[in-house]
C-alpha positions in Angstrom: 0.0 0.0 0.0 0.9 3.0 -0.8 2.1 5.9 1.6 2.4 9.2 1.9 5.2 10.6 3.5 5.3 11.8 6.9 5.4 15.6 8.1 4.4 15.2 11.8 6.8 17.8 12.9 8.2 15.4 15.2 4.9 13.5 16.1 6.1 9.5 17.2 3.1 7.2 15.8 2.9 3.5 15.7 1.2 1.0 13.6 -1.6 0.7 16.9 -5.1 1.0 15.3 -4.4 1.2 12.2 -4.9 -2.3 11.1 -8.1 -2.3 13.4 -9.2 1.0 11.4 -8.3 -0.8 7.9 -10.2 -4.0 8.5 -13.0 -1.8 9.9 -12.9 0.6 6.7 -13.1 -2.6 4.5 -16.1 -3.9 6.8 -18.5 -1.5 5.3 -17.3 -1.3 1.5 -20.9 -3.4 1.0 -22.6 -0.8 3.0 -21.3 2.2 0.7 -21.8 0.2 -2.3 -25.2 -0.4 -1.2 -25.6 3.8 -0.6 -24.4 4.7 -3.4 -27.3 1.8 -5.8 -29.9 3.6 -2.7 -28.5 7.3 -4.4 -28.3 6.1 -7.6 -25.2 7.2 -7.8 -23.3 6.4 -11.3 -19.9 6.5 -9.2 -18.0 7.0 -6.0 -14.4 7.8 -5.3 -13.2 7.5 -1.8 -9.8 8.1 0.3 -8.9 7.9 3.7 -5.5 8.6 5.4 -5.0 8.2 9.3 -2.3 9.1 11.2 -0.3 11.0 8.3 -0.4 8.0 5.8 -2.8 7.0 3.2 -4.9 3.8 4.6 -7.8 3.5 2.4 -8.8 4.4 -1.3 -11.7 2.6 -3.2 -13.6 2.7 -6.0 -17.0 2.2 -6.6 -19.7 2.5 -9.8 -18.4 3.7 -12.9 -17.6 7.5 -13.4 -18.0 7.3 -17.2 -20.2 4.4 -18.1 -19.5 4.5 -21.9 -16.0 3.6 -21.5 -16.6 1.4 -18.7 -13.9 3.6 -16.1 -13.6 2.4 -12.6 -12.8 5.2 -10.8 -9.1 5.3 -9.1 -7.7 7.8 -6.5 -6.7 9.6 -9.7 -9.8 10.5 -11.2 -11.1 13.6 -11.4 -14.5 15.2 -10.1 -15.7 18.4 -10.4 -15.6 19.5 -6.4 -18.2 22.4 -6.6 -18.3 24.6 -3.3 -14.9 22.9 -2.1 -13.5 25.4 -4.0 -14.0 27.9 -1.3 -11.5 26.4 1.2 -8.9 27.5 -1.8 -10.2 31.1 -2.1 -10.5 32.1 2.0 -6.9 30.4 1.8 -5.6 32.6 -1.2 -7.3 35.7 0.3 -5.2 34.8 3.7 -2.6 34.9 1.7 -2.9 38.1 0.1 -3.3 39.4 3.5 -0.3 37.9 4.7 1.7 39.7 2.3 0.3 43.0 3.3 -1.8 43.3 0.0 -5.2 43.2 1.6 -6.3 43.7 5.2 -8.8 40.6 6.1 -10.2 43.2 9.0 -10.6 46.1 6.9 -13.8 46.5 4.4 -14.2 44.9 0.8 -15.1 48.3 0.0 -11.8 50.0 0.5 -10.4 47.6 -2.4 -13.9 47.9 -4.1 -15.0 51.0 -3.9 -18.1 50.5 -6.8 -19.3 48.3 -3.8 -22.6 50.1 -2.7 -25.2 47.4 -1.5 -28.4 49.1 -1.8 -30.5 46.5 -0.4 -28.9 47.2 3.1 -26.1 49.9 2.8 -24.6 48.9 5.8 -23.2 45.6 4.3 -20.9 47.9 1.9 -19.9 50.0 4.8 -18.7 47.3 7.5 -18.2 44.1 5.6 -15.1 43.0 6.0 -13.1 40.5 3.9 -13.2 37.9 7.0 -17.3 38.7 6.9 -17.5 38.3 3.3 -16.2 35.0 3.1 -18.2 34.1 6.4 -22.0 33.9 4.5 -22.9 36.8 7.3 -23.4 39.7 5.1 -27.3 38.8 5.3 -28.1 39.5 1.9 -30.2 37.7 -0.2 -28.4 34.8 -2.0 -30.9 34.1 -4.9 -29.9 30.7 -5.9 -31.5 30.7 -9.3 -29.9 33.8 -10.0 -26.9 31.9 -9.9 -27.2 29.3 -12.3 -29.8 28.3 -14.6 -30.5 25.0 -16.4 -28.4 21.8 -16.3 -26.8 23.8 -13.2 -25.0 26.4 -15.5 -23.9 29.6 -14.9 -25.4 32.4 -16.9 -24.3 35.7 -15.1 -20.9 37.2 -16.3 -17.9 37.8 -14.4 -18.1 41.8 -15.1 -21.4 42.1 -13.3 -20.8 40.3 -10.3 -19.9 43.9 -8.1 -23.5 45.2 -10.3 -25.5 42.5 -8.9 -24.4 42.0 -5.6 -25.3 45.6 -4.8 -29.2 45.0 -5.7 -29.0 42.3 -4.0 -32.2 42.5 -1.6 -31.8 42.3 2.1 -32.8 39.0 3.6 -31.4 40.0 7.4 -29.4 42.5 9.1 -25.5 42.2 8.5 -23.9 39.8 11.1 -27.0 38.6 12.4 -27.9 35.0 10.5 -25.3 32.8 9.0 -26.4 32.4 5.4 -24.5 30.7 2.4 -23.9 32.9 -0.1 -22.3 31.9 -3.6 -22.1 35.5 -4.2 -20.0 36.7 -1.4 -17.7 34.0 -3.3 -18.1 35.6 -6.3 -17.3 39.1 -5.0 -14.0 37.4 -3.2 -13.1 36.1 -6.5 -13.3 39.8 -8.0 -10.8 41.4 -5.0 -8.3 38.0 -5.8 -8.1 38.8 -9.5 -8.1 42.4 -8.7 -5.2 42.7 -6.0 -3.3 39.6 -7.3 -3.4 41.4 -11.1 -3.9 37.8 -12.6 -6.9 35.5 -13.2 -8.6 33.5 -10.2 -7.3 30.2 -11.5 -4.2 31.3 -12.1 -3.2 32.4 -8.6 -4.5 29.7 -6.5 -2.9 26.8 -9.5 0.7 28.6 -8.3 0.2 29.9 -5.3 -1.4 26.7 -3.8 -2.1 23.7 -6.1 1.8 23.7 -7.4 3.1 24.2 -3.9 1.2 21.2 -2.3 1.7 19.4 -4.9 -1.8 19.1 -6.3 -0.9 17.9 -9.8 -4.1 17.0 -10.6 -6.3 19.9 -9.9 -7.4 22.2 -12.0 -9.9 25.3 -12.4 -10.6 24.5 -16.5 -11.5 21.1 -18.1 -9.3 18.2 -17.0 -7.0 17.2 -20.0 -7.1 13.0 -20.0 -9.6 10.7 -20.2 -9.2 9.8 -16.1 -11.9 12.0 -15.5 -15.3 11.5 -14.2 -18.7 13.1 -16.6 -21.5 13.9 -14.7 -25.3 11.5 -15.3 -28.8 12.2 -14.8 -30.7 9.7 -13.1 -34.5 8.9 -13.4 -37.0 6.8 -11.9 -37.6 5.0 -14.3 -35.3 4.9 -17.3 -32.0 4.7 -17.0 -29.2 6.9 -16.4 -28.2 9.9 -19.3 -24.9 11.5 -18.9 -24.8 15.6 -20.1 -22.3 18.1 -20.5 -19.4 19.2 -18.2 -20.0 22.2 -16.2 -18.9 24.9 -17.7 -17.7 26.9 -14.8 -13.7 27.5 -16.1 -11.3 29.8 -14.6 -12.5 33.8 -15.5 -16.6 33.3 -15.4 -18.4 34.3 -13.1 -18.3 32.3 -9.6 -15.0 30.6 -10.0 -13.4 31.2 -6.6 -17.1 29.7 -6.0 -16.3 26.3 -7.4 -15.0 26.0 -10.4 -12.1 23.4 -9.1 -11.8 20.0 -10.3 -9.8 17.8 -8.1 -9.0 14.1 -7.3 -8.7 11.5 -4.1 -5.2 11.6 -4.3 -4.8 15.8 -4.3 -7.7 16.3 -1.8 -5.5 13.9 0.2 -2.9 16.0 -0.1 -4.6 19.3 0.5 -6.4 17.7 3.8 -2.5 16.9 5.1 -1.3 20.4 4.4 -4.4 22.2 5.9 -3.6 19.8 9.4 -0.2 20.4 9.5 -0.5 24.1 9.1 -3.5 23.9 11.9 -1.2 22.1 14.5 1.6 24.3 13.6 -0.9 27.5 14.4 -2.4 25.9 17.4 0.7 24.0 19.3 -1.2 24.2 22.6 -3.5 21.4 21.3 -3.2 17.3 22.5 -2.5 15.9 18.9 -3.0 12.0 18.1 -5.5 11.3 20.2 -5.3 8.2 22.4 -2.0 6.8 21.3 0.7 6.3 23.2 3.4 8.2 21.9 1.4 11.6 22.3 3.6 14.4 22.8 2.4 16.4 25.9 0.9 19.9 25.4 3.4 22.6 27.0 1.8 25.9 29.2 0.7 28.4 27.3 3.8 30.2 26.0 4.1 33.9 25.2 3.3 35.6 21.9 7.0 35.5 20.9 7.5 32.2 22.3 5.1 30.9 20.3 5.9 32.8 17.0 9.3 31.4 17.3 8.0 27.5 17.9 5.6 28.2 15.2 8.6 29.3 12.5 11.1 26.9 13.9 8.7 23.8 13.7 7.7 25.0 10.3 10.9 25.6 9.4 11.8 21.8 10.2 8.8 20.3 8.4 9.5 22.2 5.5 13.1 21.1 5.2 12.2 17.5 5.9 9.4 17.2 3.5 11.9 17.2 0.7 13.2 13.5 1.6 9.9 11.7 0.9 8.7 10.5 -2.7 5.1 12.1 -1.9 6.3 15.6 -0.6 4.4 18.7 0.0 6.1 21.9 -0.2 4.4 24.4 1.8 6.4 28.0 2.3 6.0 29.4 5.5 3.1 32.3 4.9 1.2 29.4 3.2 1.2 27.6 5.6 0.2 30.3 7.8 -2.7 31.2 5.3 -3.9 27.9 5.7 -4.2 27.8 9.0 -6.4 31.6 9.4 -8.7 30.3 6.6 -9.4 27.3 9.2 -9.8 29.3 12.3 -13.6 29.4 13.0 -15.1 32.9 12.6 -18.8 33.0 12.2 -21.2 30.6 14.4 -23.8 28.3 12.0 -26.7 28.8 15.2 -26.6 29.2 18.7 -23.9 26.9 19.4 -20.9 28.6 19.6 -18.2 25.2 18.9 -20.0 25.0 15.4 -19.0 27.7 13.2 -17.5 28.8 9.7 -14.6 29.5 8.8 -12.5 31.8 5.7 -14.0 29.2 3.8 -14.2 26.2 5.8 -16.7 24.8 8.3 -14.8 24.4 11.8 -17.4 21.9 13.6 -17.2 19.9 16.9 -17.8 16.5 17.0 -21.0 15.7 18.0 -23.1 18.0 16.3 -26.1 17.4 14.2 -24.7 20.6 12.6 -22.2 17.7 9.9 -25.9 16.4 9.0 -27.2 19.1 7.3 -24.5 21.1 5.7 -25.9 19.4 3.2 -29.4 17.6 2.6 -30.7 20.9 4.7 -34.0 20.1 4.0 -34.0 16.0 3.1 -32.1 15.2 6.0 -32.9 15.7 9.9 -31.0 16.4 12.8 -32.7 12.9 14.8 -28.9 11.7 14.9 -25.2 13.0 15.5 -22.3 10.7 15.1 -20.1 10.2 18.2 -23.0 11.1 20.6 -20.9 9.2 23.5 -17.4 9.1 22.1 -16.0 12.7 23.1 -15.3 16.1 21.6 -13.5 16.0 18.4 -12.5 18.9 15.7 -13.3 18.0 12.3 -13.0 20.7 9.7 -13.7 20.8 6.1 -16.4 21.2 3.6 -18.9 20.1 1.0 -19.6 20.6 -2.6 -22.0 20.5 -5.3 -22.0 21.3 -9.0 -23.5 20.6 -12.3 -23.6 16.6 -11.9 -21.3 16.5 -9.2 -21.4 16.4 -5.8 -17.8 16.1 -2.7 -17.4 15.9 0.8 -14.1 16.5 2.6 -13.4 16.3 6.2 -10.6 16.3 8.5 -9.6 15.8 11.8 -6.3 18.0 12.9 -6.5 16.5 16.5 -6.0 12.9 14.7 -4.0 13.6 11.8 -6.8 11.8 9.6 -9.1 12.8 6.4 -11.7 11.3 4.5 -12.7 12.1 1.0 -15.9 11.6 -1.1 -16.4 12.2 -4.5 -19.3 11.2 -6.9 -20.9 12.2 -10.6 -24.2 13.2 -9.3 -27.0 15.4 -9.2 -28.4 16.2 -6.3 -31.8 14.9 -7.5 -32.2 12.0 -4.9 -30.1 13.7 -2.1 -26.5 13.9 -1.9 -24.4 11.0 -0.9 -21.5 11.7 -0.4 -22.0 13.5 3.1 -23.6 10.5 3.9 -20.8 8.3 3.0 -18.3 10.9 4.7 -20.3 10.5 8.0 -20.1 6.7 7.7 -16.7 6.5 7.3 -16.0 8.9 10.4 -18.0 6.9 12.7 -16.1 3.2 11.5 -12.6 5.2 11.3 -12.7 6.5 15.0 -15.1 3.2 16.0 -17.9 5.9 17.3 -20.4 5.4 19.1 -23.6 5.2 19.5 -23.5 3.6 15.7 -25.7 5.7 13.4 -27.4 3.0 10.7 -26.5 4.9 7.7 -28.6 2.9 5.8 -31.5 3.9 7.2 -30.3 7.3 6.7 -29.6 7.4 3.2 -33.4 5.6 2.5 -34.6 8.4 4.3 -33.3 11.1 2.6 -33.4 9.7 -1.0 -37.1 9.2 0.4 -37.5 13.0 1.6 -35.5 14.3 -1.8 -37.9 12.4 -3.9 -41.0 14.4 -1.6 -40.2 17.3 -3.5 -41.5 16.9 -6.7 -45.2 16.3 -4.8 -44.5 19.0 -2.3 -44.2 21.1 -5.6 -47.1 19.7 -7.4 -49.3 19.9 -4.0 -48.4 23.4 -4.0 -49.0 24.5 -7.6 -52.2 22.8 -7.4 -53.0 24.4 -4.6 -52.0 28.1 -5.6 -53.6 27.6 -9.1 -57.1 29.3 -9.9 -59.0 27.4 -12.3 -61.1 29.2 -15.4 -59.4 32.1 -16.3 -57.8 32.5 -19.6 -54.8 34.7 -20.6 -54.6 38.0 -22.7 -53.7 37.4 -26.3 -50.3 35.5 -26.8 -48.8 39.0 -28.7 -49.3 40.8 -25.5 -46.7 38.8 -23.4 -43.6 38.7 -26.0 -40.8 41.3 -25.8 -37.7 41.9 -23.8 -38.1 42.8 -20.1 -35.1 43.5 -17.8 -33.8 43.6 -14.2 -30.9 46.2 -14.9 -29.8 45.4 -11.3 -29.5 42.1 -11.2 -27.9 42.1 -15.1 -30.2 39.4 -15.8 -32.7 39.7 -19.3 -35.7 37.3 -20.0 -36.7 37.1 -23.6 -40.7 36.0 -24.7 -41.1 34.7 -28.0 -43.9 33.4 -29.3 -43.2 29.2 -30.2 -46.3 28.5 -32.8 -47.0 25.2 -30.3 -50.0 25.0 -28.6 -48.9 23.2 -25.7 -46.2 25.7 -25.0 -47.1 28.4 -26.7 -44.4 30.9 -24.9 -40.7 30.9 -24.4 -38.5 32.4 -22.0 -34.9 32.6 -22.4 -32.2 34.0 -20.2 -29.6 36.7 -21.0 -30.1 35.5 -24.8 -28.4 32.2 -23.9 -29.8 29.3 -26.5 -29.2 26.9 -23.5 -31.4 28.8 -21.2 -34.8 28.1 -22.8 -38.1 27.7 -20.9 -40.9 26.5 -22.5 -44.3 27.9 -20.9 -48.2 27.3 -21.0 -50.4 28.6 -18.7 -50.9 28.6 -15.6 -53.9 30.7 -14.4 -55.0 34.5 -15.2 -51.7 36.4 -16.8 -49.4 33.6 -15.1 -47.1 31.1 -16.8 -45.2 28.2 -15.7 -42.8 25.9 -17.2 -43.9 22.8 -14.4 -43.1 19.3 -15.9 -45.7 16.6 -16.5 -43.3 13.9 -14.1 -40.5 14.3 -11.9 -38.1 12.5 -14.7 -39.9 14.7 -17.4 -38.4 18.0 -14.8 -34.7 16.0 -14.6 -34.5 15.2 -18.3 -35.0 18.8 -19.2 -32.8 20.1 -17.0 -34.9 21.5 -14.3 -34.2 19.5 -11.8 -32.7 22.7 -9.3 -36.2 24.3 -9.6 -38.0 21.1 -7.5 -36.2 22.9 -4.1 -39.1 26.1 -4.6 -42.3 25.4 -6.2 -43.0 29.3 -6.4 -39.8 29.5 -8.7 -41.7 27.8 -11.6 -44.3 30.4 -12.1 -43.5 33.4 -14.4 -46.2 35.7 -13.9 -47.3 39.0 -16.1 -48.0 42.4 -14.3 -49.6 45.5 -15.5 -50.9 45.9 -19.3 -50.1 49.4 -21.4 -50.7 49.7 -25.1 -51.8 45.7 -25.4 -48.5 45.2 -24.1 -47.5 43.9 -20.7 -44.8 45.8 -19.0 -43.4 43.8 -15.9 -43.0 40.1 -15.1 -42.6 39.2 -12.0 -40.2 35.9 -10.8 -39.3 34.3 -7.5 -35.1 33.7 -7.8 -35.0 33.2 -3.9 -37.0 30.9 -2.3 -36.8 32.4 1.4 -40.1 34.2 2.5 -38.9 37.0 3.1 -37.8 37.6 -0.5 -40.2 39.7 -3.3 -40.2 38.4 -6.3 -38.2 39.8 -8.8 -39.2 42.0 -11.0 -38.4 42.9 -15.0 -39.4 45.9 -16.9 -40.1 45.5 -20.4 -37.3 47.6 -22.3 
């Protein structure tokens, strides 16, 4: 088996537990297997390292069924929102050069920043806020991307939109995930590092780990994973990569494509550099070759241990086949984009970080980071084994979804990575959870597969929780104005987004909508009730093969609806792009 080599900056570990964790890791490669047919997922690639060294790394599904690939710890996923753990590290490492000032606000490096929707937000934000999800402004989701889970918006009018962004609570008051906040951060790292997004964080960070496999464009080989739709029933259809490359719009957001093997890597640099940052802490838990903690030193004391030991690992990582070179301010990047700034709820030990969630074991918070509204919080792994730090995040993008987690305080990391929509749930959270609980033998033990019934069960709900709904909302015997009335351009200058009706000639649909002129962007309507339109499937699969499968989370986002008639020609249409309460619909002007 392979290994990875070792940069425990002094750390003694032996070989106790880790055959026990092995033979307990292969123990439940039926159970994943069994997960991943419950997902229908086409694929699954998984890697484990404990204790510095990679134990586990496994296969499962194929990741492009017309060439019959097996995935290995080389292929490479799409990793979506994992992304963001590179951005709040390459904005920590701007700021640890002195070109930006994590305390001080975006809008002093942005000054076009003016967030009408709650001025405040331009005033105080700061970059630690921004990439926090606390600016408490709205994060309109299908604003965002589109169909097929593609982006539409450009990179240009990402400062434009995010300053009409309505105000769905008061700054620093709700923690709220926000793609655009990532979007902005990608702006200021282009801006102040005066080169693209990609392009910084492949030579500032990939090429220094030694991430050879990660990318922020298409992956170049055929070891590569294409994303499928899956259906009730008919079988799987495989679609287009996303298209979210280095320089559009949202790619400090997730634009990264990655591998086992380099998220393995990542997960051992982002530990090291924790330990290094926090030598106070009891590392390697429960062996017997743990190095005590020493009394908290001074602040020059421990800038000096800090350097030295950083210094050492550095020098020592050279000698091993598998090295990872990390220079000193990277490493101390790493470590501020890890320390928790921003609390998820109430509880204070469950926060975000600079781009990476910072969660203590047990929480039910790991359950629903992501799931949020398939899965419940009726479990939390390790309920009776202890506190313990895990830190890491989740992804999803365009036919893929990840999971990374790892645990500093162990010197372990699991990976997950599958081609997958999130149309039944996603598993790889799931699967990420499972393999915590068998790697550290937690207890009491959570029946995942129960779990995963559950929430392919819940995510399945949604389609009749949206047809119960559009049912209920729709008023039956009216009739619309004549079809002419409805067609024209109408805009939403703030939110840089333009919805075209044309007029189709098809009785069934006899409208179509498209977005920001984009041919891939193309709703077909028929009515819905009085000046109303909606672009609701006949089945769930029908909603899935037509790439509208994002819509199912917010049945009020498939009704387009018609506002205020001059000259026999309607002048405003009025859309839901955010599917929290307290959010208008948006509204378009006819130009």
């Amino acid at each position: 088996m392979e290994k990875y080599g070792n940069f425990n900056n002094g750390f003694r570990h032996g070989d106790n537990g880790r055959v026990a964790a092995l033979k307990r890791l292969e123990g439940i490669a039926g159970l994943i297997e069994e997960i991943r047919k419950i997902f229908k997922a086409p694929s699954l690639s998984i890697g484990v390292n404990y204790k510095g060294e990679k134990l586990w790394v496994k296969g499962f599904g194929l990741a492009n069924e017309e060439i019959g690939l097996v995935p290995n710890s080389q292929t490479v996923y799409s990793i979506g929102s994992c992304t963001k753990g590179f951005t709040g590290t390459a904005l920590s490492l701007l700021a640890q050069r002195g070109v930006v000032d994590l305390d001080a606000p975006v809008s002093s490096k942005i000054p076009s920043l003016k967030t009408k929707g709650n001025p405040v937000v331009a005033e105080q934000m700061t970059i630690r806020d921004m990439l926090s999800h606390c600016a408490g402004l709205s994060t309109m989701p299908f604003e965002v991307l589109g169909k097929d889970g593609h982006v539409f918006v450009k990179h240009e009018d990402i400062v434009q939109v995010v300053n009409h962004l309505p105000r769905e609570a008061n700054f620093k008051t709700e923690w709220m995930y926000s793609n655009w906040m990532y979007a902005l951060a990608g702006t200021l790292i282009a801006q102040e590092s005066k080169t693209s997004y990609g392009q910084f964080v492949q030579k500032e960070i990939f090429d220094k780990i030694g991430m050879k496999r990660t990318y922020t464009d298409l992956p170049t080989d055929g070891n590569h994973a294409l994303p499928y739709l899956v259906f009730d029933d008919k079988p799987s259809k495989s679609v287009g990569l996303p298209r979210l490359n280095n320089g559009i719009a949202f790619d400090s957001s997730g634009s990264v494509r990655s591998c086992v093997d380099d998220l393995l890597l990542w997960s051992k640099a982002l530990m090291q550099s924790w330990r290094q940052a926090n030598p106070s802490r009891h590392h390697y838990r429960n062996q017997a070759q743990l190095v005590t903690a020493e009394p908290e030193p001074g602040c020059l004391t421990v800038i000096t241990h800090f350097l030295s030991g950083l210094a050492k690992w550095v020098k020592n990582i050279y000698h091993h086949r598998r090295r990872v070179h990390c220079e000193s301010d990277l490493a101390i990047s790493m470590a501020t984009a890890q320390t928790p700034y921003f609390p998820l709820s109430g509880d204070s030990n469950q926060q975000y970080a600079l781009g990476l969630f910072n969660l203590h074991l047990p929480t039910t918070e790991m359950n629903v980071v992501t799931n949020p509204d398939v899965n419940d919080r009726h479990y939390s792994i390790g309920k009776d084994s202890g506190d313990r730090l895990v830190i890491g995040h989740t992804g999803e993008l365009g036919g893929f979804l990840s999971a990374y987690w790892t645990f500093p305080d162990d010197d372990c990391s699991i990976v997950v990575l599958t081609n997958s929509f999130q149309i039944n749930g996603d598993p790889t959270n799931i699967i990420a959870q499972l393999l915590t609980q068998t790697l550290f033998n937690l207890k009491p033990v959570v029946d995942f597969d129960e779990v995963a019934k559950n929430v392919v069960s819940n995510a399945k709900g949604r389609w009749d929780t949206v047809v119960t709904e559009w049912k209920k909302h729709r008023r039956a015997g009216t009739s619309p104005e004549p079809l002419a009335k409805y067609a024209g351009n109408y805009c939403n200058e703030g939110l840089a987004m333009t919805l075209s009706i044309t007029l189709t000639g098809d009785s069934l649909n006899p409208l179509r909508l498209r977005i920001n002129g984009i041919e891939e962007q193309v709703f077909d309507m028929y009515h819905y009730h009085a000046n109303s339109w909606t672009f609701l499937q006949q089945t769930r699969d029908d909603c899935i093969e037509n790439g509208y499968s994002m819509y199912l989370l917010f049945w009020k986002s498939w009704i387009i609806e018609f506002d205020h008639l001059e000259s026999d020609k309607f002048v405003k249409i009025r859309w839901s792009l955010d599917g929290d309460s307290r959010i208008e619909p948006q509204e378009f002007l006819r130009q």
